[in-house]
N, C-alpha and C positions, 0 to 999 in steps of 0.2 A: 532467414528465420526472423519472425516477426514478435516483438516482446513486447506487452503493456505492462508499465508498473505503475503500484495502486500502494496509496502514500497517505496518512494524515495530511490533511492539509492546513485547520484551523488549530489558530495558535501559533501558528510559525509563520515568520514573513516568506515573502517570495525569494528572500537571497537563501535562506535558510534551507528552502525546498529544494532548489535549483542545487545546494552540497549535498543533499543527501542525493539526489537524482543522480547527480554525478557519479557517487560512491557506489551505488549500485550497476551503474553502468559499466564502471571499472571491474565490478566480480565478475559481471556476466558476460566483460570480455576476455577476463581469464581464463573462464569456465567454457565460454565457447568460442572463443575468438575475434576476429573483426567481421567476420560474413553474421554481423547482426545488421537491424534496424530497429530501433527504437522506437514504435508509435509514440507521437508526443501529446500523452495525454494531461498534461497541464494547463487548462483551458484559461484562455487569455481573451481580452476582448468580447465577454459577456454582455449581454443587454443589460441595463442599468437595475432592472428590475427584476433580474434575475432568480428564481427561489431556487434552496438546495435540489431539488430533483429534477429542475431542469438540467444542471451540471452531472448529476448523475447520469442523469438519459443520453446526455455527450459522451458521457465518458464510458456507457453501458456502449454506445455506435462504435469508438473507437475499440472496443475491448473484442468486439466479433471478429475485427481485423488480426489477432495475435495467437500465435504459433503458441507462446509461453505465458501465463501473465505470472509477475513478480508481486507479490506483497509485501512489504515493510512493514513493519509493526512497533510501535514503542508503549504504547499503553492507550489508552486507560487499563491498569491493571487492578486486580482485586483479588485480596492475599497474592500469592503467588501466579497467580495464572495472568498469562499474558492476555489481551482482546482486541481485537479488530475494530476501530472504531466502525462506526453503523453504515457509511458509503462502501468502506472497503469491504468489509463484508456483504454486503450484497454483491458485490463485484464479485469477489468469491465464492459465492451460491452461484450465479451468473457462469459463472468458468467452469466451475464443479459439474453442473446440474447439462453443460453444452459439449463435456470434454478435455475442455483446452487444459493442459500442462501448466499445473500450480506448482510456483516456488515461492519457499518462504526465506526470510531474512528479516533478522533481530537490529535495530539501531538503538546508539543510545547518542542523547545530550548532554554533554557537560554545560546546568545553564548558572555556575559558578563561574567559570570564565567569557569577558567580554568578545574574546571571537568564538565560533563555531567550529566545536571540535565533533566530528560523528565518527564514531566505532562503529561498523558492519560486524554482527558475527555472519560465518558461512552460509552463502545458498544452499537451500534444501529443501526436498520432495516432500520430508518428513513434515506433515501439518501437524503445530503443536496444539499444546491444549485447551484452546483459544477459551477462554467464559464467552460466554453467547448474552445477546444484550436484547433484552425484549421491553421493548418502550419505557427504554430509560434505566431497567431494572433490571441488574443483572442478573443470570441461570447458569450456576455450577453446579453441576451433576443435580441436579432437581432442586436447588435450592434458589429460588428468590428475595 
C-alpha cells in the first residue's frame, strides 16, 4: 500500500518537517502496519529557479502514485475552523476529484519551547470543516 502525505511546508525548517513526517508515519503504521510505503514526497534538489507550482506539479506526479494520501493540517485558521494551506488543498481536490483514499490528521506546535515538540491527533476518513481559501481570502460558509 502506497501512502503520499501532504504537509505545510513554509514556515517550518526541513528538521521540523522531517518530525512531523515522521509522526505521521508512526500512526499509519499502527493503523496499518509495516506492509506500507511511503512515497517521498518532500522534494529536495529543486532547480534554483524553481516557482511554487513547479513543486506542486512534482508533488501532484508523485500523488498519482498513492493508494492513501494523508493530509496534515495545522492552520492557517480563521475563528475556529481549521484550513488547508493552498498546495495541500489542491492536493486534496487532486485525490478527491481521482478517488484516492483521504486521511486527515490534526498537528500542533509547541513554538514556546526551543526543541520540537508535535501532538498528532488520530487519523481519519472524517474530512473536517476545512475554510476554503480563494485567492488569499477566505470562504466560510459563504462568507468572504
Amino acid at each position: 500500500m502506497k501512502i503520499f502525505i501532504s504537509q505545510p511546508m513554509k514556515g517550518y525548517s526541513n528538521f521540523e518537517i522531517e518530525i512531523i513526517r515522521g509522526k505521521i508515519k508512526e500512526a499509519l503504521k499502527e493503523k496499518y502496519g509495516n506492509d506500507i510505503e511511503i512515497i517521498d514526497s518532500f522534494i529536495k534538489g529543486a532547480p534554483a529557479n524553481a516557482k511554487p507550482l513547479w513543486y506542486l506539479g512534482e508533488s501532484i506526479k508523485k500523488l498519482s502514485k498513492a493508494d492513501i494520501a494523508v493530509f496534515a493540517y495545522k492552520g492557517p485558521t480563521v475563528g475556529n475552523y481549521p484550513a488547508l494551506v493552498r498546495g495541500c488543498g489542491i492536493e486534496e481536490k487532486c485525490a478527491r476529484e481521482y478517488n484516492t483514499l483521504c486521511l486527515y490528521v490534526a498537528f500542533y506546535k509547541n513554538s514556546f519551547q526551543s526543541t520540537v515538540d508535535i501532538e498528532l491527533n488520530g487519523l481519519s476518513t472524517k474530512r473536517p470543516d476545512f475554510v476554503e481559501w480563494l485567492n488569499g481570502l477566505h470562504n466560510s460558509m459563504g462568507q468572504t
